[in-house]
Each structure stands twice: as structure tokens, then as C-alpha cells.
C-alpha positions as CSV (number, residue, x, y, z in Angstrom):
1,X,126.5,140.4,39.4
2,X,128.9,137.3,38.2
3,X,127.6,136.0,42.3
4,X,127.0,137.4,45.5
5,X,124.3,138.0,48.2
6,X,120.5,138.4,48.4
7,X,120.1,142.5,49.1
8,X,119.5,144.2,51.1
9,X,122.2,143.5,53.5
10,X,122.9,144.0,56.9
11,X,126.2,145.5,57.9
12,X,127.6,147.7,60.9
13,X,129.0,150.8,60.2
14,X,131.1,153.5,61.9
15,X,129.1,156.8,61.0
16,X,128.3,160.2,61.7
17,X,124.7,160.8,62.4
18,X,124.8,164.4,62.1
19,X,127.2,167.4,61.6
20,X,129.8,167.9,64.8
21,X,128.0,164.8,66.4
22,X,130.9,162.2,67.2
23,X,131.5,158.8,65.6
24,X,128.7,156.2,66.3
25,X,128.6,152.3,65.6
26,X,125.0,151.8,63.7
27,X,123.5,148.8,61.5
28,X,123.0,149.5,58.5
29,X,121.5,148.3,55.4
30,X,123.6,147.7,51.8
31,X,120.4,148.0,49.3
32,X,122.2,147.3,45.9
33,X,125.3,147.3,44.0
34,X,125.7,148.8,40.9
35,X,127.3,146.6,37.9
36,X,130.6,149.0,38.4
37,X,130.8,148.3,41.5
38,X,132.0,145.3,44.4
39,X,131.4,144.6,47.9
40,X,134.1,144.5,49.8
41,X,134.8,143.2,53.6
42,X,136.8,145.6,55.3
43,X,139.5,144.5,57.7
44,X,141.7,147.6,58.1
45,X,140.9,151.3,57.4
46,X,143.4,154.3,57.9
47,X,142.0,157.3,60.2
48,X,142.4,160.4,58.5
49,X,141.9,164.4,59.4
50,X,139.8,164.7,56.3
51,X,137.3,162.0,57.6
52,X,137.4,165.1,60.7
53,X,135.9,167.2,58.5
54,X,133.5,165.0,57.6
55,X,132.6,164.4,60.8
56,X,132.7,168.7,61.8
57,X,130.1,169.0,58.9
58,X,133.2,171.3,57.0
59,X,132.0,169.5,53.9
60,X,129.2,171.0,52.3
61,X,127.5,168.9,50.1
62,X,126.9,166.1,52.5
63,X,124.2,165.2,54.0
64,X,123.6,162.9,57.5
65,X,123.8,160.4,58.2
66,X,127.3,159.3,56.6
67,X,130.0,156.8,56.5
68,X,133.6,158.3,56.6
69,X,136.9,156.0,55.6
70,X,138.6,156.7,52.8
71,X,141.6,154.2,52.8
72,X,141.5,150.8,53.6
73,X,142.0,147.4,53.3
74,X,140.1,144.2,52.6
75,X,138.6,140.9,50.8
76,X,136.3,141.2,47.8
77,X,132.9,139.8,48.1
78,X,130.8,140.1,45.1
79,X,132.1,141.9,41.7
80,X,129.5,143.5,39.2
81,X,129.0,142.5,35.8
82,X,130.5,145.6,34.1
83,X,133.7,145.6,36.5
84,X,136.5,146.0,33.6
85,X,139.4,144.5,35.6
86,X,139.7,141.2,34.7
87,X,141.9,140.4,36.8
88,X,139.9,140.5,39.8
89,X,138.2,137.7,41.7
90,X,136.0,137.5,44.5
91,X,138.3,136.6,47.3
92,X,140.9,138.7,46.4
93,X,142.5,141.4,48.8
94,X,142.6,145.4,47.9
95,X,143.7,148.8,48.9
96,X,141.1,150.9,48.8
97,X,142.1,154.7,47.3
98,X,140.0,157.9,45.6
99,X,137.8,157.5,42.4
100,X,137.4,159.4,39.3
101,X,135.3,159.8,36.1
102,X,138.0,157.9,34.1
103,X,136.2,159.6,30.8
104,X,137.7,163.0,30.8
105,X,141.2,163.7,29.2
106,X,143.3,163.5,32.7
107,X,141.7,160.2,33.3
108,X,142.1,158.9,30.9
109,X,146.0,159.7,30.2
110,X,146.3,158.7,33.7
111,X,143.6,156.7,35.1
112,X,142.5,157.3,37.8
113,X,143.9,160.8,37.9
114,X,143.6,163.8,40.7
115,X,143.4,166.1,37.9
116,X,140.0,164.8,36.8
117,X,138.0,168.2,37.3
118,X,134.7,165.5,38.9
119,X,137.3,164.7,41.5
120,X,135.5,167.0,44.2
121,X,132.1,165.4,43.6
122,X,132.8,162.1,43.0
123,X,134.8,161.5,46.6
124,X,133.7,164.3,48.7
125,X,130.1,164.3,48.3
126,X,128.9,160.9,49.8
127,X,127.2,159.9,47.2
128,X,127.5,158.4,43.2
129,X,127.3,160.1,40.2
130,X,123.7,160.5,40.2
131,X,123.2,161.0,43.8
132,X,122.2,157.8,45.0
133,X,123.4,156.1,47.8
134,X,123.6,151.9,48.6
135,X,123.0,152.6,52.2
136,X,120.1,153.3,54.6
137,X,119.2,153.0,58.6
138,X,116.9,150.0,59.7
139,X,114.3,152.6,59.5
140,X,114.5,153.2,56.5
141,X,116.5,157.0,56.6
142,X,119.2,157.0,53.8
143,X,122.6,156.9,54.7
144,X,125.5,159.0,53.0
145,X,128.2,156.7,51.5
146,X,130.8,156.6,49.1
147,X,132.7,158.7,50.4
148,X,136.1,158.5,48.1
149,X,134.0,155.9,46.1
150,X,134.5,153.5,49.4
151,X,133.3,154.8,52.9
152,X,135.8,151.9,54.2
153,X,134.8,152.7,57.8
154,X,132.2,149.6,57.4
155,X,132.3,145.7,58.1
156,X,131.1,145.5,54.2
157,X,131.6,148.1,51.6
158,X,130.2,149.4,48.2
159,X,133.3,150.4,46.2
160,X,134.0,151.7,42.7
161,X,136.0,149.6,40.8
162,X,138.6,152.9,40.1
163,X,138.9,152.8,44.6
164,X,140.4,149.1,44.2
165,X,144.3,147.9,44.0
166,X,144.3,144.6,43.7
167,X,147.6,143.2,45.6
168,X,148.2,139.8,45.7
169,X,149.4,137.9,49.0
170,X,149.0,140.2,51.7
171,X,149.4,138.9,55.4
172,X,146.9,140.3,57.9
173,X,149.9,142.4,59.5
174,X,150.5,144.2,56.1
175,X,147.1,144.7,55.6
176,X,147.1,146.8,58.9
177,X,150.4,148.5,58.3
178,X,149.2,149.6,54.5
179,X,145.6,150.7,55.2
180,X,147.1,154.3,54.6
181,X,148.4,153.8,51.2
182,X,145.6,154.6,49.4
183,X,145.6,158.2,50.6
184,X,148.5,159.5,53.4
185,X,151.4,157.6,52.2
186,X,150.9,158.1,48.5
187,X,149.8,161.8,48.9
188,X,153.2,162.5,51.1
189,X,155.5,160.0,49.0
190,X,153.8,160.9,45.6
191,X,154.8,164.9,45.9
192,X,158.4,163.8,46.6
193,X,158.7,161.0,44.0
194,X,156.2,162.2,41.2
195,X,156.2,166.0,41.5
196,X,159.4,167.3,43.2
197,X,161.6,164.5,41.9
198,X,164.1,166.2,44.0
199,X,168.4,165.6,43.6
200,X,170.2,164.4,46.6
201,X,171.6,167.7,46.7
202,X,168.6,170.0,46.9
203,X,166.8,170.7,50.0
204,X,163.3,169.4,51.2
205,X,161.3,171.4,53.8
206,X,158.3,169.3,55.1
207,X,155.9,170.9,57.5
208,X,153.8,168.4,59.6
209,X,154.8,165.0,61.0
210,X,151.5,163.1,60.3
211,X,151.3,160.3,58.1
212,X,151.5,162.5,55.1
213,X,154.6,163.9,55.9
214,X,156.2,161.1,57.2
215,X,156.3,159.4,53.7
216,X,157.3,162.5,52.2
217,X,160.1,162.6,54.1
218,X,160.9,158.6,53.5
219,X,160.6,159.0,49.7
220,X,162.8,161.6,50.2
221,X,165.5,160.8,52.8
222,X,165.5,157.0,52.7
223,X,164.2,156.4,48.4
224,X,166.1,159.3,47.1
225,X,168.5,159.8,49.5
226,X,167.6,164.0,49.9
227,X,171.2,165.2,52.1
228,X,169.1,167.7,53.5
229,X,165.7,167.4,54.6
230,X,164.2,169.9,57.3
231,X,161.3,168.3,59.4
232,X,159.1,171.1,61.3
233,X,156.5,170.1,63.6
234,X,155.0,171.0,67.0
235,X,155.2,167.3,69.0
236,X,159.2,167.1,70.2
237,X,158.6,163.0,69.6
238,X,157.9,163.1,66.3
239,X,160.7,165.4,65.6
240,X,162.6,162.9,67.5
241,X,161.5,160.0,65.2
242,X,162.2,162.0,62.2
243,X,166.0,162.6,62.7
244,X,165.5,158.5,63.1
245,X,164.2,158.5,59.6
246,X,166.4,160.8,58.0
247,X,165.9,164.2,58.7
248,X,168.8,166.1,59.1
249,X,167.4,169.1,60.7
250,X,163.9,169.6,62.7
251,X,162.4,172.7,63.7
252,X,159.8,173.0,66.7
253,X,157.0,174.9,66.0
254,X,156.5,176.0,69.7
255,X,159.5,176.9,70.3
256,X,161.0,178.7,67.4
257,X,159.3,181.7,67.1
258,X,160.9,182.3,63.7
259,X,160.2,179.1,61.8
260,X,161.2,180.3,58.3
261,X,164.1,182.7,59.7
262,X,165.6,179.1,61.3
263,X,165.0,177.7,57.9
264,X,167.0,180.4,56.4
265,X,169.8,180.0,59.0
266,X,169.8,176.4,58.5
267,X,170.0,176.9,54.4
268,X,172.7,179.9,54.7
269,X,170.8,182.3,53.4
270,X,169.1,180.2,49.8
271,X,166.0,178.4,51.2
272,X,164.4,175.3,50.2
273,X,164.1,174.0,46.7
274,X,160.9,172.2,47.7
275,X,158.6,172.6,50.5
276,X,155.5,170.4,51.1
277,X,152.7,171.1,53.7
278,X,150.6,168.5,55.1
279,X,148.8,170.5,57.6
280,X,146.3,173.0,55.7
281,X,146.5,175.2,58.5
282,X,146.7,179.0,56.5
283,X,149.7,180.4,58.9
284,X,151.5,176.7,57.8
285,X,151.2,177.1,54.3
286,X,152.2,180.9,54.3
287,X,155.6,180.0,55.8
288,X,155.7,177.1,53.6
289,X,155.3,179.5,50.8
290,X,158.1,182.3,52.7
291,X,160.9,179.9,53.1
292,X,161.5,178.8,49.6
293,X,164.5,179.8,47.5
294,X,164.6,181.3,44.2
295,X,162.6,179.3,42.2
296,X,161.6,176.9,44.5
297,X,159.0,174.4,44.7
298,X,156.3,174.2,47.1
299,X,153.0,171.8,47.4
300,X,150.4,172.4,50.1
301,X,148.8,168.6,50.2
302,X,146.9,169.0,54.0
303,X,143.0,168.8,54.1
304,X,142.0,172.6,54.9
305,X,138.8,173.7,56.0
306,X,136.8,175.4,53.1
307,X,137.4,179.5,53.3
308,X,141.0,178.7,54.8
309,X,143.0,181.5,52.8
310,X,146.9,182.6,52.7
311,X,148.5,185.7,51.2
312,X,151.2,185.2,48.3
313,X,153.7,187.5,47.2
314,X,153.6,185.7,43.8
315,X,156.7,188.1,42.7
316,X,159.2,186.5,44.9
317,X,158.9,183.3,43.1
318,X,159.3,182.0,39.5
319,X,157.7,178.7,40.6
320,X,155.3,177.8,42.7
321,X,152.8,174.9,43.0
322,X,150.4,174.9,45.5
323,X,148.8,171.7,44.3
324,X,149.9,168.1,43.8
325,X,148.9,165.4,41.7
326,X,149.9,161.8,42.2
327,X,147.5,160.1,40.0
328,X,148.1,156.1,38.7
329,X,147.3,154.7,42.3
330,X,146.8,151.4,40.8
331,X,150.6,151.5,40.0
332,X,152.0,154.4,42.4
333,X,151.1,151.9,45.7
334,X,152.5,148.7,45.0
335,X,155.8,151.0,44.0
336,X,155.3,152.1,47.9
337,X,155.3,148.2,48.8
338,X,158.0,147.4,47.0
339,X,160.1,150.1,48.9
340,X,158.7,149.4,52.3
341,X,159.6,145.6,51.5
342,X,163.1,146.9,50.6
343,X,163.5,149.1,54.3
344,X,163.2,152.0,52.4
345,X,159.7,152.7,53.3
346,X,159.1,151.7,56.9
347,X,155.8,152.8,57.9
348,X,155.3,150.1,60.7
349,X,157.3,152.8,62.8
350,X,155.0,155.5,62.7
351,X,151.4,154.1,63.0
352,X,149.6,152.2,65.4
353,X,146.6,149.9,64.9
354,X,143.5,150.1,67.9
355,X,140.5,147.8,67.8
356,X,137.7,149.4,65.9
357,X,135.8,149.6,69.2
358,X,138.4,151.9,70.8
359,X,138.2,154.6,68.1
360,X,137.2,157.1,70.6
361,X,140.8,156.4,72.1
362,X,142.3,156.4,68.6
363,X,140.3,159.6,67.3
364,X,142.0,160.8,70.2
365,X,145.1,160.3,70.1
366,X,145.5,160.9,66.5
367,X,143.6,164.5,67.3
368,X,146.1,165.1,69.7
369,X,149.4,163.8,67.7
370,X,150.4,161.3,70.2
371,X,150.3,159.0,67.2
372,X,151.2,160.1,63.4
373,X,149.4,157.0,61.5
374,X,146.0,155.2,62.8
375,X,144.5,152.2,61.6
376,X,141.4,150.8,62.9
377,X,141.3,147.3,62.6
378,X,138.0,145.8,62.4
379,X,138.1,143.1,65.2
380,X,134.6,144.6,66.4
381,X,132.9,143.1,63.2
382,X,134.5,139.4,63.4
């Protein structure tokens, strides 16, 4: 390492002890760092349904103990010697996003890239490459980490170098309000801005209000300026907010019985051009599928639990993508920043930040969709 700490090192941690046990706050110990690899102090980390799954043991090739998080914000501590990026100093403040191999042909056109086919194992598994992990209990059990190539829900974090955005100059605000960057917001914004590219005179059906959707339906209605974007969702409030934001029409989910036939009636008749879901619920991602028009677009970006499973009539459809890539974090979020700095990405109004020691109350909440974006900041570890 260039400088840095004695190991091993004592940190706390916000981890699940065992599959469908809830989140517990645990010391635990940091027992190396790899020379591709930094330490970084976590101050903010977004709350996310796929760290649910991790949590309801849905993932199966990890093992318990584990530390979730998967995007997050926070102050570099110690940089290993084979870190490439330069640029980057101890002291410095990161978004934290997914990994990759960055040796394959999709990384490297487009490092790091969700097309690299080591993308499942390298941020789902818990673990590194070659199965080791940085982190154990006092006792000396190993502990699961890694996850994304960060487990940001921790006071101090081993991170890939590929997980780190370097952005200069953030205030402790906007490291709260862009936590979520380095999955949600670029996942929802990227499918509008990078895959759709929709005109302003096409139409945009987004199922689900969460985080996800929420910047797909700001790149949309507020970056591109989509007419007509449809907004369907089961929580009346966030429907509400959305016709704030842009939408022009909302559909509720409870009380529509006909989701795609409203669709329809809203569209005359021609259905979408592009629909996005960011629920992974099957039933969601059928009528996702149902209400496009003639060569239509759709991408279903939600976290689905493994064996989830939809029907297709493929021959309706010249097009159809059920899978989208963002790729080029490193470049896609500060493009994100730029727009929220302009008004054209305001994601201070849909998420909320709680005190990492009320993350029962936040899990909550989020669980239940009172709130669409949750941050934990970590006030418990100051």
C-alpha cells in the first residue's frame, strides 16, 4: 500500500448473520486489502431491494454472515499499490457503484460494463475473484463481503478500484442526496438516456415509483423532455409526486383493474414506444411487455427473485429488450450531477436520509413505499 493502517482493523458493520434473519449492527474485523483495492470510510449508503434479497437468503451463492450496501458514498483511506487511477488520493470523496472483470471484450470497450459475462459473480456473490473475503467476526467466523465489489453498509470498506467515482468537492448534503447514483438513479436514468434515447414525441411507460423509476422518468420528462410519459404505481402519493415531476398521465395499480387496457386508452389505441419496469414482480413485467406498440421497446431493470418467470408472445413484437445496459459509471454519474445541478435531476425530492441506527424504521418504510429513495447516513459510526 502507498500508506494506510496496521491490519487487521476494527470496524462496525450493518450485516446479516444468517438467511431471512434481520439486519444486525456487529464489529467486525478488516484482515487485508488487496493491492487493487482501497479502504474507504463510508458516510452515506443508498438502501436498496436487492440488498432485501440478500438479506431473504434469495441469493444463492452467499454465504452468512454478510455485509449488504451496494451504493454509497465516502472518503478514501488507504489506496493499494496497483490501483491504476492516478488520479486518486487518499482523502478524496467517491460514489461507490458495481464492478467488473475489466479484461473481457465488453469491459474493456466500455469499462466497467454490465455486459461483462463475470458480472453475476463478481457483485452478487460476496466475495472476490478467488473467493476470499477481507472480513471476519471477533471470533474469528468469516464474514461475506464485497458485495458489488463494496458492501458499503460499513463504517470502513474494502472496495475495488472499478466500484469508485472519484467526484471532486462534494458537500456532506450531496453526498447524502447522491448515495443512490451508483445503482438506482443510473439504472432508471441510464435505460432512458443510454438505451431508449427516446424523441419528445414518443411515449414512455414506467412501472414502479421507487428510486429506479423515478430517474427514469426525470431523464425522461425533465432531460429529454418525453410529452408523454405514463407513471403506474400502487402508492396514490407517489403518483401524486410524479405528475410534479412530469408525468403526464399515472395509473393506480389498485385501482385499475385493467392496467394495460388504461394504457391503451390513454395512447388511442398505439401503445408505448418504450416501457421500463423497476419492480421485477412477473405479473409487472408481463403487462410491461402487453402494452407496447408495434415495435416497441421494453426493459425490465427491477431485482426479481431467482425462478421469477413471465410468458411472452414474442410474435407481437419486432423489438423487445428485456435487459438494459448502462455501463461507463465512471462517466454516466457525474453526467447525472451535472443535470441534478442544472434542476433537471432533482432527486432531493424523492428520498429521505435516517440515522444509520433507525434502519429498522427505514427498512421499513422503504418495504412499505412510504418513501421511494433511502439513505442511511452513518451518524452511528462518528
Amino acid at each position: 500500500m502507498k500508506t494506510g493502517p496496521t491490519f487487521p482493523i476494527e470496524t462496525t458493520a450493518l450485516l446479516v448473520p444468517s438467511p431471512g434473519s434481520p439486519f444486525t449492527i456487529s464489529p467486525v474485523l478488516i484482515q487485508n486489502l488487496r493491492p487493487n483495492e482501497l479502504l474507504v470510510e463510508i458516510k452515506y449508503s443508498g438502501l436498496c431491494h436487492t440488498d432485501f434479497l440478500l438479506r431473504d437468503g434469495a441469493l444463492p451463492k452467499v454465504t452468512y454472515p454478510s455485509i449488504p450496501g451496494h451504493e454509497g458514498t465516502g472518503t478514501i483511506l488507504a489506496i493499494g499499490p496497483a490501483v491504476k487511477n492516478r488520479s486518486l488520493s487518499i482523502g478524496d470523496d467517491v460514489l461507490l457503484s458495481f464492478t467488473s472483470c475489466n479484461e473481457c471484450h465488453h469491459c474493456l470497450e466500455q469499462s466497467p460494463s454490465t455486459k461483462c459475462k463475470l458480472m453475476p459473480p463478481l457483485n452478487l456473490s460476496c466475495v472476490r475473484d478467488d473467493g476470499t473475503t477481507a472480513y471476519q467476526m471477533q471470533d474469528g467466523t468469516p464474514v461475506s463481503g464485497h458485495f458489488f465489489g463494496q458492501s458499503s453498509f460499513a463504517k470502513i470498506a474494502v472496495v475495488s478500484e472499478l466500484s469508485v467515482v472519484p467526484i471532486k468537492g462534494m458537500t456532506e448534503e450531496e453526498m447524502g442526496i447522491w448515495a443512490p447514483m451508483g445503482c438506482g438513479y443510473q439504472t432508471g436514468a441510464g435505460t432512458i438516456l443510454d438505451v431508449f434515447k427516446p424523441r419528445k414525441e414518443d411515449v414512455v411507460v414506467i412501472f414502479g415509483m421507487g428510486g429506479v423509476g423515478f430517474a427514469a422518468l426525470m431523464a425522461a420528462a425533465l432531460i429529454l423532455e418525453v410529452e408523454t410519459v405514463i407513471a403506474v404505481d400502487l402508492v396514490q402519493e407517489k403518483l401524486d409526486l410524479a405528475k410534479e415531476m412530469g408525468a403526464r398521465w399515472v395509473i393506480n395499480g389498485k385501482e385499475t383493474l385493467d392496467v394495460v387496457g388504461e394504457m391503451m386508452k390513454i395512447t388511442g389505441g398505439k401503445g408505448a414506444d418504450f416501457a421500463v419496469d423497476t419492480t421485477g414482480v412477473g405479473k409487472v413485467v408481463q403487462d410491461m411487455v402487453q402494452c407496447l406498440g408495434q415495435g416497441g421497446t421494453a426493459a425490465s431493470v427491477g431485482a426479481p427473485a431467482p425462478g421469477v418467470k413471465i410468458e411472452v408472445d414474442v410474435g407481437m413484437f419486432f423489438a423487445l429488450k428485456e435487459e438494459a445496459d448502462t455501463g461507463r459509471g465512471w462517466q454516466f454519474i457525474p453526467r447525472l450531477i451535472q443535470a441534478y445541478k442544472e434542476g433537471k435531476f432533482p432527486v432531493d425530492k424523492i428520498s429521505k436520509v435516517y440515522p444509520v441506527e433507525d434502519f429498522e424504521k427505514a427498512i421499513a418504510d422503504t418495504e412499505s413505499g412510504k418513501v421511494s429513495v433511502v439513505m442511511l447516513g452513518q451518524v452511528l459510526w462518528r
